[in-house]
Each structure stands twice: as C-alpha cells, then as structure tokens.
N, C-alpha and C positions, 0 to 999 in steps of 0.2 A: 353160709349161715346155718348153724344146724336148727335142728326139727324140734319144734314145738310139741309137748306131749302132754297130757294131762293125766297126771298118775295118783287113781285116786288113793291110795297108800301111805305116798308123799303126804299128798293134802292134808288127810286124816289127821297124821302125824304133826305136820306144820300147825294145825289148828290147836290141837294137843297144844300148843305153846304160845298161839298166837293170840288165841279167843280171850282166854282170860287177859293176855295183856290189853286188847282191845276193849273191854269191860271196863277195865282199869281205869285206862285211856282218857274212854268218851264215856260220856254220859248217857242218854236217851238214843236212840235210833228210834225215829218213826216213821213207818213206811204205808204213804196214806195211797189209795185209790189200784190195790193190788189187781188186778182183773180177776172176776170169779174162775173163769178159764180162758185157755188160751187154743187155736186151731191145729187141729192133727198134722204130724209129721210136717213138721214145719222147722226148722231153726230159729229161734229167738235172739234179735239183735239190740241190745241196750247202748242206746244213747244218749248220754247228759253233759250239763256242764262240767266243768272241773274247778273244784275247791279247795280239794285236800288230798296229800299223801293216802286217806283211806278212800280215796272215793271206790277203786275197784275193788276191794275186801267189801265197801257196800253194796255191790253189783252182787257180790259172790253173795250175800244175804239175801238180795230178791230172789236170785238163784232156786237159793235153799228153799225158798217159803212156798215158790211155785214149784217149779220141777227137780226137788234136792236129788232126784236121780240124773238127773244130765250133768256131763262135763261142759264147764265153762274156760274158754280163753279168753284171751284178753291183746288186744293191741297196744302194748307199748314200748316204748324206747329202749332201741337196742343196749345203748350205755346204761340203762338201769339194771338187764339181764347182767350184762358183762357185773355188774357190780354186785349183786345177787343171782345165782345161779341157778337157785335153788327153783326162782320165777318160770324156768323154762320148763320144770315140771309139773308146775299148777298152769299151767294153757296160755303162757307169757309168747307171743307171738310179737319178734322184736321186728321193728324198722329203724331206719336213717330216714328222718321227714325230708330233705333233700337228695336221697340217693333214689333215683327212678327204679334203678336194679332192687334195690333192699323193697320196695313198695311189692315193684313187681313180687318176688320171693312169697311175700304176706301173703298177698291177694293168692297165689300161685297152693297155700300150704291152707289158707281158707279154702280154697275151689275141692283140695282133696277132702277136707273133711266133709265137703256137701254132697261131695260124689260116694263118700264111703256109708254116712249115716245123716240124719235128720233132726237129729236128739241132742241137740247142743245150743247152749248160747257163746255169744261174740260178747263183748263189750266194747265199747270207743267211745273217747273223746275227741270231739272234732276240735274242740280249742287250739289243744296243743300244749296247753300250759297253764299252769294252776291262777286264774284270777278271781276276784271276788264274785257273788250269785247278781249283786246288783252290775255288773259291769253291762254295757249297751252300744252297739249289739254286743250279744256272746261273740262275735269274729268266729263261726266257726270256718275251718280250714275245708276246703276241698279236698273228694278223694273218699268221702261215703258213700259218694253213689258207686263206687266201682267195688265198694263192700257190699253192697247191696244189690248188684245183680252178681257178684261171685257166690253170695249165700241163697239167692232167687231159686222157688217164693221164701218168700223167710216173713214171721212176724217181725214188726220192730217197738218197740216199748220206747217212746222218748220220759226221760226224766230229769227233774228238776230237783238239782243239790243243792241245801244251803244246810248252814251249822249257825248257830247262835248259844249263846254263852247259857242264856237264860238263869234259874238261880243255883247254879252249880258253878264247881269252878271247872267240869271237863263239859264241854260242849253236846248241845244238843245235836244230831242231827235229822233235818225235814229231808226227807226224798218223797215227791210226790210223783206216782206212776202217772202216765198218759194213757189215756184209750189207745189199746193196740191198733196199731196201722198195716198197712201192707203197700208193695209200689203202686200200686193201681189205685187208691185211693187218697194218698198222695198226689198223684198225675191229674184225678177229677178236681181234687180241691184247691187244688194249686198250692198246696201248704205245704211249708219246705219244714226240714229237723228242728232246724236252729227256731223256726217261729213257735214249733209247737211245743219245744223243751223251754222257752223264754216263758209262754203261755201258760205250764206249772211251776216256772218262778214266780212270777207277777200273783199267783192266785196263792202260794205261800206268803208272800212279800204281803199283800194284803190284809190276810186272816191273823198276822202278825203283827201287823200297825197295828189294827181293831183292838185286839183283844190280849197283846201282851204277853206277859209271865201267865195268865190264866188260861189264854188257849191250850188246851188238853184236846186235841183228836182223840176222837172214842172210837171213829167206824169210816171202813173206806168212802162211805159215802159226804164224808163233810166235806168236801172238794166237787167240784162239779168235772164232769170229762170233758178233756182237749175239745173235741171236737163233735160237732152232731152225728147220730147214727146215719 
C-alpha cells in the first residue's frame, strides 16, 4: 500500500479548483459550537456521521477555521484512492474495511505520524457508509478505538452532519462541533462516539423542527455542549 502524504502544494492547488466548485455546489455551511481553543501538542481526531460525498472537504473546513496550519488526513476507502490519486496527496489514508492487513497498514502509517509530530488532524467515519443524519443508531463500525490509542493523547471533536435543502436549491449544510473529549473522559463518563456525535444530531434535528426556514445561527453558542464540564 503506498504512503499517505499530505502535500500542502497539491492541496493549495486542488483547492484553486475545487473551492469554487464547492460554492457552486452547496449552499450555506454552518459550523456551530467551534471550540474557542483546543489543548497543546495534542493531534485532533474528528468524528461524524456520514451524509455526503463532501463530508471530508467539511472536516478540511473545521480544519482550516481552527488550526489552518495543520495537515489533515483522512481514512478512506482504498477503491476511492485507486479511483482518484490525487487523495493520496491531500492525507487520504486508504483501507480494505475487511482486510485486517490494509487496517493494520492504517493504523501502522497513523502511529508514525504520532511518533514524528503532534500538529495534525485525522478524520473518520465510523459508519462506513453514506446514510441519512436521522438514521438510529448511527451503526458505527468498530476499529476507533484502535485509532485512538495509535493517535494517544489526541483531542477528539465528535460531529454531527446533516444538509437540508432549506430555500435554495443547493443544500445547506449543519455541522454541529461537540465539546472536545479526550480517552480518559470518555472512560469516566461512559460515553461512547457514536452516543455523543447522535447527541449533536438530535440538538440539530431539534432547532430545526422548532424554527424551520428561519433558524439562522448567529454564534457558537446557540447549541448547548455534548457534555458537562
């Protein structure tokens, strides 16, 4: 399997082409409850559900808005690399979700980037596969926790992806951040990924019955956080 690289050059470049189409695309991105900051020399792990073809271009915007100097990778499907190549140099880290050897590799090519530097985010989707934001449970798959002591300590960010049409005809989309976690507070609260990224769908899903076409978020704060201090 070759090596995962994140070349901010490439990137630059692919964005040069891609941003505007994205613009295009979709409509609104709104990204409620950003954390004012996040803890030193740490790797950031983002985890959400999966919606859409862009969900990981939306990860690379949280990215940008917190730490636009870190390189971000991304865990996805080896067949997607094979079919764009181009993925392997924006931080595209393929697996075989049935091949133990291909996990292994991942996990293997994550462990060096923790052991080389500290200044990076991960992305993953545990689903696996694009379902709607009201699906129940999310099913996520097994196989984060083993991301999650290869990137240990690491922050992790759960988030909740949805898109709605609202009065355009390219899609809105809500990504509500979660209060940054860490394993250890996880382990007190017994709160697993999958409950606390479902926890900023259901508070999306909500503020959207309520109020409609007119909910307009103005400030991180119109969401309440995952979980208590």
């Amino acid at each position: 399997m070759k090596r995962a690289v994140f070349n901010p050059l490439v990137a630059r470049g692919f964005e040069m082409v891609f941003l505007p189409l994205r613009n295009f695309r979709l409509g609104e991105i709104r990204i409620l409850n950003l954390p004012e900051s996040l803890p030193a020399n740490r790797p950031v792990l983002l985890v959400g559900n999966h919606v859409s073809n862009w969900d990981g271009f939306l990860f690379r915007e949280i990215q940008r808005r917190l730490r636009p100097d870190w390189p971000i990778y991304s865990i996805m499907l080896e067949e997607e690399i094979r079919h764009y190549p181009i993925f392997r140099w924006l931080g595209g880290i393929g697996i075989h979700p049935t091949s133990p050897a291909s996990i292994a590799g991942a996990l293997r090519r994550v462990r060096e980037l923790r052991q080389t530097h500290s200044d990076f985010f991960l992305s993953y989707f545990p689903q696996g596969k694009i379902f709607p934001s009201f699906k129940r449970p999310l099913d996520f798959k097994g196989g984060i926790d083993l991301f999650i002591r290869s990137m240990s300590p690491v922050t992790i960010l759960p988030v909740g992806l949805h898109l709605e049409p609202m009065r355009k005809l390219a899609p809105t989309f809500f990504l509500s951040v979660g209060k940054p976690v860490n394993e250890e507070i996880l382990k007190s609260t017994g709160s697993s990924l999958e409950d606390l990224v479902q926890g900023e769908l259901d508070k999306l899903h909500e503020q959207l019955a309520l109020h409609g076409e007119s909910w307009n978020p103005s400030s991180a704060k119109t969401l309440t956080e995952s979980i208590p201090a």
